[in-house]
C-alpha positions as CSV (number, residue, x, y, z in Angstrom):
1,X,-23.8,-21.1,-17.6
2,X,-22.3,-17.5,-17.3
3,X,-23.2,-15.7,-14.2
4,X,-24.4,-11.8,-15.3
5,X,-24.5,-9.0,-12.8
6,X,-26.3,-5.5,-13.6
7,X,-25.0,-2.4,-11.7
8,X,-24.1,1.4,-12.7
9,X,-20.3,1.3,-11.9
10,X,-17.6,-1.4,-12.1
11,X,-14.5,-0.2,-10.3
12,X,-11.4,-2.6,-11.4
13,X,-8.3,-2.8,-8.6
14,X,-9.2,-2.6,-5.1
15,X,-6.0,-0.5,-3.9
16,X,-6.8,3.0,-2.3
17,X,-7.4,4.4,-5.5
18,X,-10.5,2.2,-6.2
19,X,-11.6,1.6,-2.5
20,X,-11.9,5.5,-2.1
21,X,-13.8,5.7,-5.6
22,X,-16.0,3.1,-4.1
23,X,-16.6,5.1,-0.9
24,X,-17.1,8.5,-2.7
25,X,-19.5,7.2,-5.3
26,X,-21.4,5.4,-2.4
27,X,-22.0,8.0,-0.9
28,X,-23.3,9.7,-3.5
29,X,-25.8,7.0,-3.9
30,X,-24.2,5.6,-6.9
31,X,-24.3,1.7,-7.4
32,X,-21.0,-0.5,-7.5
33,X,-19.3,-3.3,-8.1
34,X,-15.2,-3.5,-7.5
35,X,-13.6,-6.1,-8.9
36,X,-9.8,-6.8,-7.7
37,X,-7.7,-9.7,-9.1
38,X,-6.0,-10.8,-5.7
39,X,-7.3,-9.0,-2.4
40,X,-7.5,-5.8,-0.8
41,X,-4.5,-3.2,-1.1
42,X,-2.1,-6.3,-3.3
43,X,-0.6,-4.2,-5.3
44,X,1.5,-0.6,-5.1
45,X,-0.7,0.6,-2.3
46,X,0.4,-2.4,0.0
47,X,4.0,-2.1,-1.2
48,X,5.1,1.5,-0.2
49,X,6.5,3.7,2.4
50,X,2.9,4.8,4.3
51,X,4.5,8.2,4.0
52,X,1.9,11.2,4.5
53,X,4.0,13.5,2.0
54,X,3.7,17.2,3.5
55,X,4.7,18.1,-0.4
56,X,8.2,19.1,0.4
57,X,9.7,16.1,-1.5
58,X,8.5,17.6,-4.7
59,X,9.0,21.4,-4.5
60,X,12.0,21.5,-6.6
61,X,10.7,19.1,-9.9
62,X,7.1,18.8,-9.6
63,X,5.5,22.1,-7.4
64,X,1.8,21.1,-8.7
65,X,2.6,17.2,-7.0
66,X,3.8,19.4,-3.9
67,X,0.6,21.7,-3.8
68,X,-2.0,18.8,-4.0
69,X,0.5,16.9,-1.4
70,X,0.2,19.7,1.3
71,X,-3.4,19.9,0.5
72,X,-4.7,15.9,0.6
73,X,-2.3,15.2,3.8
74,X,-4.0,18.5,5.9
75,X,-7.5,17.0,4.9
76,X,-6.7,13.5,5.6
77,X,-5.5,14.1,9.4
78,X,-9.1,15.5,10.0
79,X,-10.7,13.2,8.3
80,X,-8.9,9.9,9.1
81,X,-7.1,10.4,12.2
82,X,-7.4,6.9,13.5
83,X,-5.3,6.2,10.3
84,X,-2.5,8.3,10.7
85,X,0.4,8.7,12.9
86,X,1.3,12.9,13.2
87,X,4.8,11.9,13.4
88,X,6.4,15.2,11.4
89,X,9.1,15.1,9.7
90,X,13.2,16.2,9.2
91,X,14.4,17.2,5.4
92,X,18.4,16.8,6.4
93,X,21.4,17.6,4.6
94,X,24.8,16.3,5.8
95,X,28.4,17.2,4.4
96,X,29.3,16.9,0.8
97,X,25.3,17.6,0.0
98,X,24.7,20.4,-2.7
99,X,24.7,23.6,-0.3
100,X,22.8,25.6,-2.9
101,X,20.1,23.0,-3.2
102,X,19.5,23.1,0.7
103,X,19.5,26.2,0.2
104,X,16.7,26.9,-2.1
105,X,14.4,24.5,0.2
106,X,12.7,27.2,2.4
107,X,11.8,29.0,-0.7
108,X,10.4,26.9,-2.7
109,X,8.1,25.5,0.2
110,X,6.9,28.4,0.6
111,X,6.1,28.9,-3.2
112,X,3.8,25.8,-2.2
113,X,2.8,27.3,0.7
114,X,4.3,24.7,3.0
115,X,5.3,25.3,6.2
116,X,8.8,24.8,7.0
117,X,10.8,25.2,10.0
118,X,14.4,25.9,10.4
119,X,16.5,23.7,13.0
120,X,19.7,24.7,14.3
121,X,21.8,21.5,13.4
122,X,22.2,20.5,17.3
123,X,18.7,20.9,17.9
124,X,17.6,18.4,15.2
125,X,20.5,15.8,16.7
126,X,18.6,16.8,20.2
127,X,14.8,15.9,18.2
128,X,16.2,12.8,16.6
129,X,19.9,11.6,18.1
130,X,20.0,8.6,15.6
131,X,20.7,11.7,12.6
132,X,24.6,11.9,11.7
133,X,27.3,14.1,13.3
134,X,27.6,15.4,10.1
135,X,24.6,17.0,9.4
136,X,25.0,20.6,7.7
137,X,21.9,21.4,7.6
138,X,17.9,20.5,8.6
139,X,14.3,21.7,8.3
140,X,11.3,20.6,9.9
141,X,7.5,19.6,7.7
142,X,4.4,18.5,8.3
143,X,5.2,14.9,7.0
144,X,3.5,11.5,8.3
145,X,3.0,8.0,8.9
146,X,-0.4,6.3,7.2
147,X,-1.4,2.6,7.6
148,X,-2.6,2.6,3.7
149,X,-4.2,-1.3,5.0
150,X,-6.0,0.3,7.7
151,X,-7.3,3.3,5.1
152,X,-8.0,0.5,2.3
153,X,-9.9,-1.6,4.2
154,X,-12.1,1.3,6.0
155,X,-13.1,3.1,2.5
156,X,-14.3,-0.3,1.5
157,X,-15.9,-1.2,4.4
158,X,-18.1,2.3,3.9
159,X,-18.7,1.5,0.7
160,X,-19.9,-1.9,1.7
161,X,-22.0,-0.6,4.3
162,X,-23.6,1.6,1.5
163,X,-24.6,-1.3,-1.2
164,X,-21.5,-1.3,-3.1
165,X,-20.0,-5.2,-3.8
166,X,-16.7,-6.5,-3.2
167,X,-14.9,-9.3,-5.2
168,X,-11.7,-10.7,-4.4
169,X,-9.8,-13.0,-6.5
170,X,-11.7,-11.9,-9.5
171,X,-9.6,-10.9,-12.9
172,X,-11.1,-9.0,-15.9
173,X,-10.5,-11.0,-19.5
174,X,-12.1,-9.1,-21.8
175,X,-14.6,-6.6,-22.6
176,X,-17.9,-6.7,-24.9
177,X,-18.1,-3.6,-26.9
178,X,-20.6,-2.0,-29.6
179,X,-21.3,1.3,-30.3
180,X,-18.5,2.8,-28.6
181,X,-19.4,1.2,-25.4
182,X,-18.5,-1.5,-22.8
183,X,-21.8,-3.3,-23.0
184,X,-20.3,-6.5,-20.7
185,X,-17.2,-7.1,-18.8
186,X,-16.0,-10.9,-18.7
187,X,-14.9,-11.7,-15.7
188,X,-13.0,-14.8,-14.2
189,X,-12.5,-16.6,-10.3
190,X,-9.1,-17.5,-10.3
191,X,-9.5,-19.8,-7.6
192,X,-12.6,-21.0,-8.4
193,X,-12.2,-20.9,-12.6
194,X,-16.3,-19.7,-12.4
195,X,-17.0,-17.1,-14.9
196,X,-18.8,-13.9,-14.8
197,X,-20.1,-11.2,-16.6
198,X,-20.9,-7.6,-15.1
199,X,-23.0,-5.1,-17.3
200,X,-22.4,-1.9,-16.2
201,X,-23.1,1.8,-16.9
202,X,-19.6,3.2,-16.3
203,X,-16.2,1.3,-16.3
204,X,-13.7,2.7,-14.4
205,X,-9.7,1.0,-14.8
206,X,-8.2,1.8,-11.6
207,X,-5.6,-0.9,-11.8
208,X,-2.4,1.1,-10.9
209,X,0.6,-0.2,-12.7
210,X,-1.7,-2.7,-14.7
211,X,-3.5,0.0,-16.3
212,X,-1.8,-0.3,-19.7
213,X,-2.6,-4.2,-19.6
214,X,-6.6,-3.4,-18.1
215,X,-6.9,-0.7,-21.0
216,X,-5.3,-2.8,-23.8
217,X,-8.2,-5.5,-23.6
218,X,-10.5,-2.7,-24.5
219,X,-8.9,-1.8,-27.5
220,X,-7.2,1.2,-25.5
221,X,-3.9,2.4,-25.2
222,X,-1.5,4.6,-22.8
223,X,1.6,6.3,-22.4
224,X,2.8,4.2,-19.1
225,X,6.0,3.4,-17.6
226,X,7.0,1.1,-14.5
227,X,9.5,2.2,-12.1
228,X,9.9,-0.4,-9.2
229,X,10.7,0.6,-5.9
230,X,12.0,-1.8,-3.0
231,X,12.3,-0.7,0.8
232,X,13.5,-2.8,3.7
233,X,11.8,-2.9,7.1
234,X,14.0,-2.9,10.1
235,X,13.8,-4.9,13.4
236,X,12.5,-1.6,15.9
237,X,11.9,1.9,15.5
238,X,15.2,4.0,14.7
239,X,13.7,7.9,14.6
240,X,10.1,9.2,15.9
241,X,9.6,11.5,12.9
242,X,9.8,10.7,8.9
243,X,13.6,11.8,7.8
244,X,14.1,12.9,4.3
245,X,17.2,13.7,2.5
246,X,17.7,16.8,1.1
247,X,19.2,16.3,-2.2
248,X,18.1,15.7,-5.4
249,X,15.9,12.4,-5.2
250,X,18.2,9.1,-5.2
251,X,18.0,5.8,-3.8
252,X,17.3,5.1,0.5
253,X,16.3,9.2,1.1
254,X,13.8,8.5,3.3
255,X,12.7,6.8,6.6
256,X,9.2,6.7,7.6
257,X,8.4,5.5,10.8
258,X,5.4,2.9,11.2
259,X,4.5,1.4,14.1
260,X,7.4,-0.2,16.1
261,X,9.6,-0.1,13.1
262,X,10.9,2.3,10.3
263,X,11.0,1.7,6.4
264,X,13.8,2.5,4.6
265,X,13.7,3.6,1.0
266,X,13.1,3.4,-1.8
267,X,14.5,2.4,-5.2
268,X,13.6,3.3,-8.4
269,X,14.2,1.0,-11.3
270,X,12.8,0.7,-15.0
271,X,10.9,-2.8,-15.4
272,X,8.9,-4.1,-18.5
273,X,7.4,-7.2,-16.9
274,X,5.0,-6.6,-13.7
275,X,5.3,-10.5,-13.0
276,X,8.7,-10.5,-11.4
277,X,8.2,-7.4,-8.7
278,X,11.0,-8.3,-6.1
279,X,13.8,-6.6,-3.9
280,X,17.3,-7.8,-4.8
281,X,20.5,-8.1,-2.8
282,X,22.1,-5.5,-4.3
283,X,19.2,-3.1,-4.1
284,X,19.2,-3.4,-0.4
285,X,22.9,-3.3,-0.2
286,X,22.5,0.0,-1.9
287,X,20.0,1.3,0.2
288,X,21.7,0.9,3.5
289,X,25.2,2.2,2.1
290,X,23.3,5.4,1.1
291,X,21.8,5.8,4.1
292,X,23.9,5.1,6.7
293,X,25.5,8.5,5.5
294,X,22.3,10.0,6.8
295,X,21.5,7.6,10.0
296,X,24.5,6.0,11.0
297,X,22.9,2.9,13.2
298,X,21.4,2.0,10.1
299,X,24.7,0.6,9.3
300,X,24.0,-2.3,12.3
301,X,20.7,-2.3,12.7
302,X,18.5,-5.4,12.3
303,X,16.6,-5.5,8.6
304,X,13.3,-8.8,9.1
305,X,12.3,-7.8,5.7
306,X,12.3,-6.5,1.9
307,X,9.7,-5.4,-0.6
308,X,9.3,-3.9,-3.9
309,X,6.4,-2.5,-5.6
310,X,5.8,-0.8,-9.1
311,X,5.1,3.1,-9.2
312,X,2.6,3.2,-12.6
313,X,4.2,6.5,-14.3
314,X,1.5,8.0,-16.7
315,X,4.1,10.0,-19.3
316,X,6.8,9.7,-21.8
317,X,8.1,6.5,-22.2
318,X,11.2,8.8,-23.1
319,X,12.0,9.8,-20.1
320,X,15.6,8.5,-18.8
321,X,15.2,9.3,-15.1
322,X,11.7,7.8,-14.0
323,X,12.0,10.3,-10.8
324,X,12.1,13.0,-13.3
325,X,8.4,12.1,-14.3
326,X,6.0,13.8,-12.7
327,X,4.8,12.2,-9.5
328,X,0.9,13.3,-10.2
329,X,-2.2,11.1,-11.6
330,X,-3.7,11.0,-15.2
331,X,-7.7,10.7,-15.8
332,X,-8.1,9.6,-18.5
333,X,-11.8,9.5,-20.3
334,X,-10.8,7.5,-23.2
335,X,-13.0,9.5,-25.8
336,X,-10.1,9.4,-28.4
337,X,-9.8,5.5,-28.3
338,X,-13.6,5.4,-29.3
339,X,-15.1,4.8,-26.0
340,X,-17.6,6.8,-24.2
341,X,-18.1,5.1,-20.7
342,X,-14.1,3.5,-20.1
343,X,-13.0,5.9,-18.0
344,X,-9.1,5.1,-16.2
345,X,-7.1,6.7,-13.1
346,X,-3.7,5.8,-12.9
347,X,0.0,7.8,-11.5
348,X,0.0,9.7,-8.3
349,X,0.3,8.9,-4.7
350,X,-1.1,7.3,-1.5
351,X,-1.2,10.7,-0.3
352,X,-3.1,11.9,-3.4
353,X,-5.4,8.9,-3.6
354,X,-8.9,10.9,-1.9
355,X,-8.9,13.9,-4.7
356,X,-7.6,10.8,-7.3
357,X,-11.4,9.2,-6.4
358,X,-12.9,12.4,-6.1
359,X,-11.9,13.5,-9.6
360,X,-12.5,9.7,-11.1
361,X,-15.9,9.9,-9.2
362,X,-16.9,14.1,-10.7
363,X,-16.3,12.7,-13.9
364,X,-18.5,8.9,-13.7
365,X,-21.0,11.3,-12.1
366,X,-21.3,13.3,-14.9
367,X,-21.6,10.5,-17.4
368,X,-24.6,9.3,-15.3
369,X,-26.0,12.2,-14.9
370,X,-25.6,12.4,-11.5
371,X,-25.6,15.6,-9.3
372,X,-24.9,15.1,-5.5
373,X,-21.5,16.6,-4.5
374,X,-18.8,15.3,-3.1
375,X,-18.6,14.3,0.2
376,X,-15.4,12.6,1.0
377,X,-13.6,16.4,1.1
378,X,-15.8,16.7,4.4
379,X,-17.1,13.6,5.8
380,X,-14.9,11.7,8.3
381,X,-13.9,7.8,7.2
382,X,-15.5,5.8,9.8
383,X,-13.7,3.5,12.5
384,X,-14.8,-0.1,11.2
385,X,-14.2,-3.3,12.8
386,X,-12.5,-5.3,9.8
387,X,-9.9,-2.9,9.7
388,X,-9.4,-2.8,13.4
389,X,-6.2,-4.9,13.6
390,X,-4.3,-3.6,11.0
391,X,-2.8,-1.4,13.8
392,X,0.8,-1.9,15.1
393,X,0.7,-2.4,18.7
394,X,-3.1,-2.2,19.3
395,X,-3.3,-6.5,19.9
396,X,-1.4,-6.2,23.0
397,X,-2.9,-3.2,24.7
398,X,-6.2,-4.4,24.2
399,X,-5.6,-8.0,25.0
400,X,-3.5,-7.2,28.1
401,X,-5.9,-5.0,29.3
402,X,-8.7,-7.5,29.3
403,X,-8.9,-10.8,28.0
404,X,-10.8,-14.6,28.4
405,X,-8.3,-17.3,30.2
406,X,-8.9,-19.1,26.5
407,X,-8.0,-16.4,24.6
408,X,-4.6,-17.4,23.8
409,X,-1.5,-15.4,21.7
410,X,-1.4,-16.9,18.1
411,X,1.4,-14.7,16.8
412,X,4.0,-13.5,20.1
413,X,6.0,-10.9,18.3
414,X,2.7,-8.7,17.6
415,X,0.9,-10.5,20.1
416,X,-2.2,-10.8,17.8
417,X,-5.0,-13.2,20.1
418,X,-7.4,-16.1,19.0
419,X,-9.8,-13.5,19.2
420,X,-8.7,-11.6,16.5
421,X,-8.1,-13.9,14.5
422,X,-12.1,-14.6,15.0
423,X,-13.2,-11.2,14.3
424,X,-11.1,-10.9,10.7
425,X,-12.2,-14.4,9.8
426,X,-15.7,-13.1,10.5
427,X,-15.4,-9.6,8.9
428,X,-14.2,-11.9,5.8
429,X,-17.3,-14.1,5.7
430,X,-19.9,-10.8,6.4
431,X,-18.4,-9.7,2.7
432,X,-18.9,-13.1,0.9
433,X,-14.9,-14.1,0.8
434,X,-12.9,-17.3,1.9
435,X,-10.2,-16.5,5.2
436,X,-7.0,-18.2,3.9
437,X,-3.6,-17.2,5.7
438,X,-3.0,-14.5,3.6
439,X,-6.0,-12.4,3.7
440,X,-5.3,-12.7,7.4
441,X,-2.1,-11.9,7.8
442,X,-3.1,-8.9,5.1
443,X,-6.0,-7.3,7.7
444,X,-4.0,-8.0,10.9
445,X,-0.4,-7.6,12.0
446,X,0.4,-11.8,11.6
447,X,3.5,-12.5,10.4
448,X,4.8,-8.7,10.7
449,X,7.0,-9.2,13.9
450,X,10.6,-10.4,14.0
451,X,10.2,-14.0,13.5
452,X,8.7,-13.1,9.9
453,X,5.4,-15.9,10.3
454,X,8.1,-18.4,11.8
455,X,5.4,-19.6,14.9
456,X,2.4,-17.6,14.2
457,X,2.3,-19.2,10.7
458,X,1.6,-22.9,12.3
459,X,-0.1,-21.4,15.1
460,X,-2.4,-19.5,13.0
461,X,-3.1,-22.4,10.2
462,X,-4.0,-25.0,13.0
463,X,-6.0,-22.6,14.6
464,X,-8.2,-22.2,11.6
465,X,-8.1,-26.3,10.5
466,X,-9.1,-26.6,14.5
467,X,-12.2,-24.0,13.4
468,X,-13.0,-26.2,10.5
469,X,-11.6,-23.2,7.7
470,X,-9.7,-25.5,6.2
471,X,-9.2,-29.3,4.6
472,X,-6.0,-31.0,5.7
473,X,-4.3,-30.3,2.1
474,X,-5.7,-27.1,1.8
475,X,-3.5,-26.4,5.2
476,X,-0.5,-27.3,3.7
477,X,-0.7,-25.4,0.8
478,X,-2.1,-22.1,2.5
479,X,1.0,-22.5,4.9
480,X,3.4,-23.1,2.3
481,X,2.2,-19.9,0.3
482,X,2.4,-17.9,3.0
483,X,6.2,-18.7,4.2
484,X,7.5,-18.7,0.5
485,X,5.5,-14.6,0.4
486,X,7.4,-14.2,4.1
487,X,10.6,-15.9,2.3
488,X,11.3,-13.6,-0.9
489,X,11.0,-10.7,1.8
490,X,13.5,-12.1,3.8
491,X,16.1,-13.4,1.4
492,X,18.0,-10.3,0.7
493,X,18.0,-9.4,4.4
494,X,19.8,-12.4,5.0
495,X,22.7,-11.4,7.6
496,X,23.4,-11.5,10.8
497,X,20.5,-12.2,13.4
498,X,18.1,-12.4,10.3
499,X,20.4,-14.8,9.0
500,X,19.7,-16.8,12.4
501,X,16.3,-16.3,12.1
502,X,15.8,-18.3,8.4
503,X,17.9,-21.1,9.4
504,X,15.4,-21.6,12.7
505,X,12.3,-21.3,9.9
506,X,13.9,-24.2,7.8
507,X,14.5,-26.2,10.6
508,X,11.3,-25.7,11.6
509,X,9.8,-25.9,8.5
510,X,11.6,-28.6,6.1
511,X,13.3,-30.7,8.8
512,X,10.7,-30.9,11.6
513,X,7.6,-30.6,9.5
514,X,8.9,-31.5,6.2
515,X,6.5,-29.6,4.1
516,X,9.4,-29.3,1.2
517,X,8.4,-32.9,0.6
518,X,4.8,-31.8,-0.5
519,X,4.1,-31.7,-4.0
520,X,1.4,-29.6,-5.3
């Protein structure tokens, strides 16, 4: 027997899109459900740079993308602080750049009203010494780093705080429809195979590059294209502040710090199936050709990891340069395809993803007939424990400035304690969901370091078989999912130390514990 749930909104996708419409209709007293078909942040806004855009990526093709850029990132640093790293950032042109591209920069920033700063070229070597001996020209922004885990799992957190439901592993297969309305959404566990059904007021797709697929089982269509991007992750941390190439958007024009390491990217590559999202060999061997003309050590520099996610671009399927679509969301309300309370949000940017909800949100509001304000535009997003480890380099400070004789390291690269491990596993329970090794290693930095999961993967899954999480099989399996997720990062990495590094994990892994011999 069927399951049925009543409640006034179902948000689908729990990325920061639908987290943050969660958080902004909770707090305006609104009643939801979101329903996400892996976990937390699994889709593009786990797989991107966590670049804070100061807007001046786009001032040349898309000033409107630029405007609400400049705007969203100034709000976010006062409203989510503990979220954001205020690295700044470098636009930098070197020799053989278009001089009358670099030119125009300064200008068309301050079109946007973005502050820019011109650098003498030996000052911006003396701000960042890694930057080529061939730079012609640089300017400084107000770009930044954002943990987009950490500001996932605190909007959801908020919203959980404020009656709003949560569940993981859950996939939408089909809608119930009369009278131009969603009467019932069908709903399936796809671990479990139990079956649900959620009546709702208001349906809101928020599905990112699934949109098309979400909308299509209502009878809906849109104009949608996929443009995949894939970034590598290198071993330490090559610049303090975000560098941006200043040229006309190609592949590996920007590093973004993060932590104790810097992301390199990104690609941008027409796809038609969203079940094969991966980096390639030849993708990263693009990538660092391109921009060792901008950063030179990038040339020699350790790479642990690759990975690619999808950018959903609402537009013309016409278009023959996907970065010549315009880099800002569609609402759309759905009223042509005979639907009165479908509503889906879909394009834009991590940076853009507050105003995304508070738009989605105006418009649900309206429909319900609801008249509180916004308050996300002034309201701080709260500190919350779930989110707490999420934080590069906040395990070790804490946990060297005071910690139990029993509290042991389970993961040595990020040093990430028992303890931790304890309060995630907890955090997961308090919202009704299973731990496994992935939703772990999701809300904490496990598996993140240099080894890539090689010790903290064992360490980790015994831990939480010692703790009773798991049955002896189910071990296995969660351990082998894990390392084959850590694996298809790794593989186009795969030289020099990194190359050392996967032969130790198959050692490790199929000749010591022979867990290629397990069939499931």
């Amino acid at each position: 027997m069927n399951n049925t749930l009543s409640t006034q909104v179902l948000i689908i996708g729990g990325g920061s899109t639908g987290t943050g419409i969660a958080r902004d209709l909770a707090l305006r007293g609104v009643q939801c459900i979101l329903a996400e078909y892996r976990d937390l942040n699994a889709g593009a806004s786990g797989a991107n740079h966590g670049l804070l855009h100061s807007g001046g990526r786009y001032v040349f093709a898309d000033q409107g993308s630029a405007t609400e850029c400049r705007e969203e990132g100034a709000l976010l640093k006062k409203l989510a602080p503990h979220c954001i790293e205020d690295t700044g950032g470098l636009f930098v042109a070197v020799e053989g750049d278009d001089e009358k591209y670099v030119a125009d920069f300064p200008h068309l920033c301050a079109q946007c009203h973005i502050s820019v700063q011109e650098l003498d070229v030996k000052e911006a070597r003396e701000l960042e010494p890694a930057l080529s001996d061939k730079l012609i020209a640089a300017y400084m922004v107000a770009d930044a780093s954002i943990d987009p885990f950490k500001l996932c799992l605190e909007n959801m957190a908020q919203a959980q705080e404020l009656g709003s439901t949560l569940l993981r592993f859950t996939k939408v297969v089909g809608f119930e429809i009369s009278n131009q309305k969603i009467r019932a959404t069908r709903l399936q566990n796809i671990i479990t195979g139990e079956e649900l059904i959620i009546e709702a007021e208001q349906v809101i797709n928020a599905t990112g590059a699934w949109a098309g697929v979400v909308a299509g089982l209502a009878g809906a269509t849109i104009d949608i294209l996929y443009s995949k991007g894939s970034l590598i992750v290198t071993h330490n941390r090559i610049t303090e502040r975000v560098v941006n190439r200043l040229r006309p958007s190609a592949s590996a024009d920007i590093l973004v710090p993060g932590g104790t390491v810097s992301i390199l990217g990104t690609t941008s590559i027409r796809i038609d199936n969203l079940d094969q999202i991966y980096p390639t060999v030849e993708e990263v061997d693009t990538m660092v050709d391109e921009a060792v003309k901008m950063i030179p050590a990038l040339e020699t520099v350790r790479y642990i990891r690759a990975y690619a996610g999808v950018r959903p671009l609402v537009g013309s399927r016409s278009a023959s340069d996907d970065r010549s679509v315009s880099r800002s969301f569609a609402l759309i309300d759905h009223h042509e395809d005979g639907l009165e309370n479908f509503t889906t949000i879909s394009g834009g940017k991590l940076t853009t993803y507050r105003l995304m909800a508070e738009k989605t949100a105006d418009l649900v509001c309206r429909r319900l007939g609801v008249s509180r304000p916004c308050l996300t535009r002034t309201q701080p997003l709260a500190l919350t424990q779930p989110a707490k480890w999420t934080q590069p380099g906040l395990a070790p400070k804490l946990w060297l400035k005071h910690h139990e004789p029993e509290d042991i390291l389970l993961c040595e690269c990020e040093m990430v304690p028992k303890s931790a491990v304890d309060a995630i596993i907890d955090s997961i329970r308090e919202q009704n969901g299973q731990p496994d090794l992935k939703a772990i290693a999701l809300r904490s930095r496990i598996g993140k370091g240099s080894c890539q999961g090689t010790f903290c993967g064992v360490r980790v899954t015994s831990y939480m078989y010692d703790r009773g999480e798991f049955e002896p099989e189910e071990s296995l399996n969660n351990l082998r999912d894990f390392i084959s997720q850590r694996w298809k990062g790794e593989h186009p990495t795969l030289w020099d130390k990194q190359l050392v590094q996967a032969e130790l994990l198959e050692a490790l892994y199929c000749g010591f514990f022979g867990l290629e011999l397990d069939k499931t």
